[in-house]
C-alpha positions as CSV (number, residue, x, y, z in Angstrom):
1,X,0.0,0.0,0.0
2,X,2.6,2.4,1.4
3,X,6.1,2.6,-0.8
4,X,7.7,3.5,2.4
5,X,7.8,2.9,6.2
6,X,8.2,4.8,8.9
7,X,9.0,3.9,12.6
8,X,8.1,6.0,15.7
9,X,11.9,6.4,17.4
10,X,11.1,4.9,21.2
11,X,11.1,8.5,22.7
12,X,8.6,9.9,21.0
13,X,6.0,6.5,21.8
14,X,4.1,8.2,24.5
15,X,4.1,11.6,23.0
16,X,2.6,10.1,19.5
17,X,0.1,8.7,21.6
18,X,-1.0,11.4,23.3
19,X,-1.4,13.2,19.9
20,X,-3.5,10.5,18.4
21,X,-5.2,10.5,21.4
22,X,-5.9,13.9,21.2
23,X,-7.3,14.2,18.1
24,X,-9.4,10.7,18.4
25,X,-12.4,13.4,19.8
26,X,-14.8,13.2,17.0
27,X,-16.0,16.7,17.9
28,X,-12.1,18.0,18.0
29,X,-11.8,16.4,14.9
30,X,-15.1,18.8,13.3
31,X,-13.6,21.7,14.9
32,X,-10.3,21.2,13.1
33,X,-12.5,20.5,10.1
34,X,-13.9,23.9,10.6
35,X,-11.0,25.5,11.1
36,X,-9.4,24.3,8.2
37,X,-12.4,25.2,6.0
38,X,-12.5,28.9,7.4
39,X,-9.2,29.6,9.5
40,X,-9.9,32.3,11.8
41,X,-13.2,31.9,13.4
42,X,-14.4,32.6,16.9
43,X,-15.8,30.1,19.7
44,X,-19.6,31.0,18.6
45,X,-18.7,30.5,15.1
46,X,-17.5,27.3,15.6
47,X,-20.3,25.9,17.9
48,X,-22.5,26.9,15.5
49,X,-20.6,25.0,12.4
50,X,-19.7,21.9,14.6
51,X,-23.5,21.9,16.0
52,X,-21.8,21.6,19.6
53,X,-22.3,24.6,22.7
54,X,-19.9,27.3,23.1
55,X,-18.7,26.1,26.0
56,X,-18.2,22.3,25.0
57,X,-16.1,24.2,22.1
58,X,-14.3,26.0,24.2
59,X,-12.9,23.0,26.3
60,X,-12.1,21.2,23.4
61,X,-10.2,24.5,22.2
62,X,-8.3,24.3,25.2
63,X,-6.7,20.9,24.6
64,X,-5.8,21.7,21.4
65,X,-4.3,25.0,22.2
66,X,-2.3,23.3,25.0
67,X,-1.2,20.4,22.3
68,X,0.1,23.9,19.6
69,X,-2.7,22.5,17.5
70,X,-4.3,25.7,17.1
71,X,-3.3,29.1,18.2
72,X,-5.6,32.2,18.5
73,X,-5.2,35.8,18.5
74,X,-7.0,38.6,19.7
75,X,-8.9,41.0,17.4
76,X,-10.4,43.6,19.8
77,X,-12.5,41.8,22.5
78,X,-12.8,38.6,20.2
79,X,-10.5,35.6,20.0
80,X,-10.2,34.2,16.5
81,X,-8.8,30.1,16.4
82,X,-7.1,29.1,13.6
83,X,-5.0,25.8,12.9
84,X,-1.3,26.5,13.7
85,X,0.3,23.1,13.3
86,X,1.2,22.4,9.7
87,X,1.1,18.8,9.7
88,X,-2.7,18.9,10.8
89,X,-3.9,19.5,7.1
90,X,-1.5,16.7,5.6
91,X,-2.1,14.1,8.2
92,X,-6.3,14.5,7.8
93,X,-5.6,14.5,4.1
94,X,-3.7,11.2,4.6
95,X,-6.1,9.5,6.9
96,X,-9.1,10.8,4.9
97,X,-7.7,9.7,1.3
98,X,-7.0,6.1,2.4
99,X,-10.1,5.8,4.3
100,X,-11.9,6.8,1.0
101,X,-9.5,4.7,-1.3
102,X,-10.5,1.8,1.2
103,X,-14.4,2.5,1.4
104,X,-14.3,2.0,-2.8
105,X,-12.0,-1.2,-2.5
């Protein structure tokens, strides 16, 4: 399937974990769809794209953030989210493609 493989160097084990773990939230995982769709949206736009409450988004923010998943920035009294790890886009592109390519098979 792959042409190449790659091995997680003993180290890193727990911390891969943890990131997988992290973004195994299926609610995480439609905020990070959101914000890749429209970069730069606040907690209430997001609740209302993911269909979750503000502050159910807003928790799951806060892991992220923590993780360097996402950053935000202030714009007046609002805080805009936007992705700001570069290998989030790749990775669900990845995942999503074989998932698809499997679901035809």
């Amino acid at each position: 399937m792959y042409s190449h493989v790659v091995t997680v160097p003993a180290g890193l084990v727990d911390e891969v974990a943890r990131r997988f773990a992290l973004l195994s939230d299926p609610t995480r995982l439609r905020i990070l769809d959101a914000l890749l769709e429209r970069d730069d949206i606040t907690v209430s736009e997001l609740a209302q794209v993911v269909g979750e409450a503000a502050p159910n988004v807003s928790q799951h923010l806060s892991r992220l953030l923590a993780a360097d998943i996402v950053g935000r920035r202030r714009d007046g009294r609002t805080v805009r989210y936007s992705v700001a790890d570069p290998t989030i886009r790749p990775l669900c592109d990845l995942v999503c493609q074989a998932l698809g390519t499997r679901r035809k098979a």
